[in-house]
C-alpha positions in Angstrom: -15.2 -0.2 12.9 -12.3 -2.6 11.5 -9.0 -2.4 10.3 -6.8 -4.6 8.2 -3.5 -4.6 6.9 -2.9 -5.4 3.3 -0.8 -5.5 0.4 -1.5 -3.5 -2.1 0.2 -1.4 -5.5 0.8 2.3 -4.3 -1.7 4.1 -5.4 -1.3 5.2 -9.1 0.5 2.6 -9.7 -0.2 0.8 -13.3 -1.5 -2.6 -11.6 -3.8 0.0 -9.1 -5.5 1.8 -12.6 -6.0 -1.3 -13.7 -7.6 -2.9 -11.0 -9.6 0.5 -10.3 -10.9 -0.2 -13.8 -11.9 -3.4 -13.7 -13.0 -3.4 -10.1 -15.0 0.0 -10.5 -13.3 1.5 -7.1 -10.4 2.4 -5.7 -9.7 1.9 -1.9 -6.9 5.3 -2.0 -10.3 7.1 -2.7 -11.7 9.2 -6.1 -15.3 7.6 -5.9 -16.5 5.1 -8.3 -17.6 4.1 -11.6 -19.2 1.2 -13.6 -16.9 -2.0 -13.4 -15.0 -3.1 -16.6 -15.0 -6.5 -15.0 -18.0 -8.5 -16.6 -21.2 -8.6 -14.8 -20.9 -12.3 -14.4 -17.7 -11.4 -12.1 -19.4 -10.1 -9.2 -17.1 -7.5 -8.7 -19.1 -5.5 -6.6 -17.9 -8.3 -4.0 -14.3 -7.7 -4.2 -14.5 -3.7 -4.9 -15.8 -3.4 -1.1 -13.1 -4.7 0.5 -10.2 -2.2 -2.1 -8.0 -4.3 -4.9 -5.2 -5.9 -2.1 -4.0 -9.2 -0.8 -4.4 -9.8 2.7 -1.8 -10.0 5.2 -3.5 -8.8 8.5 -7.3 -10.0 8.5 -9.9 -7.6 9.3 -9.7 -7.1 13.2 -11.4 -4.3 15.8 -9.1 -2.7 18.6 -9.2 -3.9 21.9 -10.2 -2.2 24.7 -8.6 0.7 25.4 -6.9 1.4 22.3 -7.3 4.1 19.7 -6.7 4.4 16.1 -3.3 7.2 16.4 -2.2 4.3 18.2 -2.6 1.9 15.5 -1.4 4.0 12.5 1.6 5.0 14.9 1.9 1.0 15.1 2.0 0.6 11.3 4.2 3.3 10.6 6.5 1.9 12.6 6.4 -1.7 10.8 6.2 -0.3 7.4 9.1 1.4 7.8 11.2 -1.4 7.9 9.4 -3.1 5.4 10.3 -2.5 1.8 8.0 -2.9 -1.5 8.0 -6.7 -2.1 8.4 -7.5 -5.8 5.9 -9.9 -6.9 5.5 -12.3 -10.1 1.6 -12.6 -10.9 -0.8 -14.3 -12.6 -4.9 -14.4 -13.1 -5.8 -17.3 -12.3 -8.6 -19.4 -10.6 -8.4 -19.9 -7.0 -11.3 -22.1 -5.8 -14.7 -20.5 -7.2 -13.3 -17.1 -7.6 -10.5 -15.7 -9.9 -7.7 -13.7 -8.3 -4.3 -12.2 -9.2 -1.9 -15.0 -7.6 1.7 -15.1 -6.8 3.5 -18.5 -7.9 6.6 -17.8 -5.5 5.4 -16.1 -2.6 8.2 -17.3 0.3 9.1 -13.7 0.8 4.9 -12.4 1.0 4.3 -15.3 3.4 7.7 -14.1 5.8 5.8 -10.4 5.6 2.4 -11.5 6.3 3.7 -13.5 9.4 5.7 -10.5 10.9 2.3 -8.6 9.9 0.5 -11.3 12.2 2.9 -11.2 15.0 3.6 -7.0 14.8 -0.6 -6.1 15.5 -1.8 -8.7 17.1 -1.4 -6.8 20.8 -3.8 -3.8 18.9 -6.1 -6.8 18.0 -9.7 -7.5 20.2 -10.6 -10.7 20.5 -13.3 -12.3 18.3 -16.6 -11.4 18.9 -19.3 -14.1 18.6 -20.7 -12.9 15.2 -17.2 -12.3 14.2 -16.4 -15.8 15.0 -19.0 -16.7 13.0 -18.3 -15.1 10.2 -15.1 -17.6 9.7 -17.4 -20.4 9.8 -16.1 -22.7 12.7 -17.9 -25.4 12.0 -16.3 -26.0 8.7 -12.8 -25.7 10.0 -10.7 -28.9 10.7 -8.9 -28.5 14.3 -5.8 -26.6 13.2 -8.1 -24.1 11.5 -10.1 -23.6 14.6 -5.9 -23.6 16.2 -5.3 -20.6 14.1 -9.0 -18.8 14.4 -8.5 -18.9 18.7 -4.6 -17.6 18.0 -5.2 -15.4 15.3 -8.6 -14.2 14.8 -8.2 -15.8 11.2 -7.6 -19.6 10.1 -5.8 -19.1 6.6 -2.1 -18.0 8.5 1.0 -19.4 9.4 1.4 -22.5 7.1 -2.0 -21.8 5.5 -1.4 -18.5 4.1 -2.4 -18.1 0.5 -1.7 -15.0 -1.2 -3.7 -13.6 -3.4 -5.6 -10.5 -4.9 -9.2 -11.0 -5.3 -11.0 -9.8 -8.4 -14.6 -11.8 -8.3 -16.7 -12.8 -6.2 -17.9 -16.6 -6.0 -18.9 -17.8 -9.5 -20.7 -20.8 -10.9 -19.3 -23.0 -12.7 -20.2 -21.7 -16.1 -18.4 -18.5 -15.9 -15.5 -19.1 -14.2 -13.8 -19.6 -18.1 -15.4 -16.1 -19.2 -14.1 -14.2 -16.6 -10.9 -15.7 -16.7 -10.3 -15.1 -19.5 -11.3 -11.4 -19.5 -9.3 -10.5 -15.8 -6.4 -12.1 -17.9 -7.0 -10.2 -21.0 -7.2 -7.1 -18.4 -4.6 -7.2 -16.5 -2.1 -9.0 -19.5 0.3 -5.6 -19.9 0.2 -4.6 -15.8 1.7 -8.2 -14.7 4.2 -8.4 -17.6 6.8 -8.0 -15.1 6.8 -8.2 -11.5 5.2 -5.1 -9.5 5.7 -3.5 -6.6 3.6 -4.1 -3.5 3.8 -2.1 -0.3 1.5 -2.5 3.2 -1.3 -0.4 3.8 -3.3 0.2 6.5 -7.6 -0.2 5.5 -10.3 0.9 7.5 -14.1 -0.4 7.4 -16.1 2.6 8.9 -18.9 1.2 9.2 -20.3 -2.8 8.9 -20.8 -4.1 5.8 -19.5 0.0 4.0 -16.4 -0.1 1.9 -12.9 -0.7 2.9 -10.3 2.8 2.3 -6.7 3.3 2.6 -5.5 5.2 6.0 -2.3 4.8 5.6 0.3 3.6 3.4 4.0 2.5 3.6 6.0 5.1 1.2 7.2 3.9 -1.9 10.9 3.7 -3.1 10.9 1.4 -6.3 12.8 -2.1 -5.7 14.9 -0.9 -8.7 16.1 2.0 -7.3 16.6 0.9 -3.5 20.3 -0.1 -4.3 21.4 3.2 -6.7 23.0 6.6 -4.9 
């Protein structure tokens, strides 16, 4: 069993419905349906893992410690975290298309006290979990940040982003493009909402769900009696 700790819109949220919709599942539950995302997006890829950005990898507990413990640990950070507004875009990130955020200072401050907040919760990687970061691909300060982190794209190296394909060839990266931006043109008019939420993988290689959530007080409204 893993958990991870992501960004993601609160569940009903217009950016959510339409990520549901083109992702063909929602991680807050409500079963799923056939993808509006084009074949040639691979959705099925990102649909596993919910519509979020990362901001905790996924991680198993250590020894010892039990999952009332953990959410009792992310209730506790997520309530002095508020929604972050965020600006985004579809764009193409490497070989996969993602929702991106352009100014992302304020994410990157989040997912670092994120880092620091469950890392005591946090096992140490196991061999095939080591593995599955590819070490032998990583430069020394990526394998630096895999030994301290369990994951080698923190600290200065944090990206934010929300995945919506899976690895595409080079011939329909454009198509897709083009569609997620088509998709998702009204939803990211303005910037949205994002709060933390806690995922849980029950089984290895199964779907990714919501088990807890940060509650949600629009940025808009934070400052009005």
């Amino acid at each position: 069993m893993r958990y991870a700790v992501y960004l993601t819109p609160p569940a009903n949220a217009p950016l959510a419905l339409a990520a549901e919709a083109w992702l063909g599942r929602s991680a807050f539950g409500g079963g799923s349906r056939s993808p509006e995302a084009p074949a040639d997006a691979k959705a099925h890829i990102p649909a596993r893992y919910g519509f979020h950005g990362t901001m905790r990898s996924p991680f198993r507990l250590r020894d010892g410690a039990m999952e009332g413990a953990l959410i009792e640990a992310f209730d506790a950070f997520a309530a002095h975290e508020a929604p972050i507004p965020a600006k985004l875009q579809v764009a193409q990130l490497s070989r996969f298309i993602a929702l991106v955020a352009p100014e992302q200072d304020a994410i990157a401050a989040a997912a670092m006290r994120a880092l620091e907040a469950f890392e005591p919760l946090r096992a140490p990687l196991s061999d095939t979990d080591r593995t599955r970061r590819r070490p032998d691909q990583l430069d020394a300060r990526g394998l630096e940040l895999l030994d301290r982190w369990g994951y080698p794209l923190v600290e200065e190296r944090f990206t934010f982003h929300m995945t919506l394909s899976g690895p595409l060839d080079g011939d329909h990266v454009d198509p897709v493009l083009v569609r997620a931006q088509s998709h998702f043109a009204q939803v990211v008019s303005e910037p949205v909402d994002l709060v933390f939420a806690l995922f849980r993988e029950d089984e290895e290689g199964g779907p990714f769900h919501v088990v807890a959530a940060a509650p949600h007080t629009p940025t808009d409204m934070r400052s009005k009696p």
